[in-house]
C-alpha positions in Angstrom: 80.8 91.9 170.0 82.6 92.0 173.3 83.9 88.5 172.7 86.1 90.4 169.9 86.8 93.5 171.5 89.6 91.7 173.8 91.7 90.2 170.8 91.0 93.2 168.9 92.7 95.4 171.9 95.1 92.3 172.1 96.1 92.8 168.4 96.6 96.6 168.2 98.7 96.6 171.8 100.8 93.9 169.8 101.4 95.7 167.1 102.2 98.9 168.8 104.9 97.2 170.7 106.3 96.0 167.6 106.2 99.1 166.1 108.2 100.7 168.6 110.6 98.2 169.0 111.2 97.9 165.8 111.6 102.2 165.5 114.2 101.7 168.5 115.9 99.1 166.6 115.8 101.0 163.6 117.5 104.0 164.6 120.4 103.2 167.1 121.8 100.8 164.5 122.6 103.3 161.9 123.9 106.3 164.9 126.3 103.7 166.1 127.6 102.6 162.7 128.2 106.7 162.1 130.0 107.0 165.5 131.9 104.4 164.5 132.7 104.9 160.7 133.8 108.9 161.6 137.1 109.7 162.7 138.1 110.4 166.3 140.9 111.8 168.1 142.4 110.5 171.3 145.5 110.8 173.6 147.8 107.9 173.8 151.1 107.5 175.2 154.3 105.4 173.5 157.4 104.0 174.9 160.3 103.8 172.9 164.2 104.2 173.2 164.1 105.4 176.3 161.4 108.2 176.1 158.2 108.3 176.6 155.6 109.9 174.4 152.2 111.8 174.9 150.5 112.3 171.3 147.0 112.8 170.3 146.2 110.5 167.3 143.1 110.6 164.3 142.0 107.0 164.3 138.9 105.5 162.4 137.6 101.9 162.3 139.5 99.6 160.0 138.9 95.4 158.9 141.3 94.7 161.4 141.2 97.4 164.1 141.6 101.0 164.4 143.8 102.8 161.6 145.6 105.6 162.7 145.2 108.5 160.3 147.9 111.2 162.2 149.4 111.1 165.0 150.7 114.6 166.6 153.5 114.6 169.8 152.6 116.5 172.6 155.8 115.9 174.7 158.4 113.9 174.7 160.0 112.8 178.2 163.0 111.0 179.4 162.1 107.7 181.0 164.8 108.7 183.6 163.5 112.1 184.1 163.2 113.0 188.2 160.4 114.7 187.4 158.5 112.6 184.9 155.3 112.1 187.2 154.5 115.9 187.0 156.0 116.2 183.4 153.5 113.4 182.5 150.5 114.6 184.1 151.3 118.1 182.5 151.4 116.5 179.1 148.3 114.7 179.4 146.4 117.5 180.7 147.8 119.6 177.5 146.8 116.1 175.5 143.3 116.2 176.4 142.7 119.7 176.0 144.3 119.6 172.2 142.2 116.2 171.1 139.0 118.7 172.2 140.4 121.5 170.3 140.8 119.5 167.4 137.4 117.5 167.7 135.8 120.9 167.6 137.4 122.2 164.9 136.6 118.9 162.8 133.0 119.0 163.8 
C-alpha cells in the first residue's frame, strides 16, 4: 500500500498543476483578445503644413494595424508659435482629460 501511496500523491499533484495552468491559460487568452478587439481612445499629435495638431482618436485593431474610427482636434498650434511649449502642454493636458471623458461615457 505505501509503495502506491507516493505515485498516487505524485499523480493528483500532477494533475492539479495542470489543472491550474491550464485555467490560467484559459482565461487571460480570451480578456486580452477583448481588450484588444474593443475600441480605444488615445491622444496623438500630427504635423502638417506648418501646424501642429493635438486630437484624441477612436482606434480598434485592424489585419494590418490599428484603424482609426474618429479622430477629434483638440488644438491646433502654429509650429512657429513663441509659445508653443506651454500651448502644447496645455493641449495635451486638455487631450488626456477628454480621451477619459469619452472612455467613460463609452463604457
Amino acid at each position: 500500500m505505501r509503495l502506491l501511496a507516493l505515485p498516487v500523491t505524485l499523480i493528483v499533484i500532477a494533475v492539479l498543476v495542470y489543472l491550474l495552468v491550464t485555467l490560467a491559460r484559459g482565461g487571460k487568452p480570451a480578456s486580452r483578445r477583448e481588450a484588444a478587439g474593443s475600441p480605444r481612445w488615445e491622444t496623438d499629435t500630427v504635423m502638417e503644413n506648418g501646424w501642429t495638431l493635438i486630437v484624441v482618436r477612436k482606434v480598434a485593431p485592424g489585419p494590418n494595424g490599428p484603424v482609426e474610427l474618429t479622430r477629434q482636434t483638440v488644438k491646433a498650434i502654429r509650429d512657429d508659435d513663441p509659445d508653443w511649449d506651454e500651448r502644447y502642454r496645455e493641449g495635451m493636458l486638455e487631450a488626456r482629460n477628454r480621451v477619459s471623458t469619452l472612455e467613460i461615457e463609452s463604457g
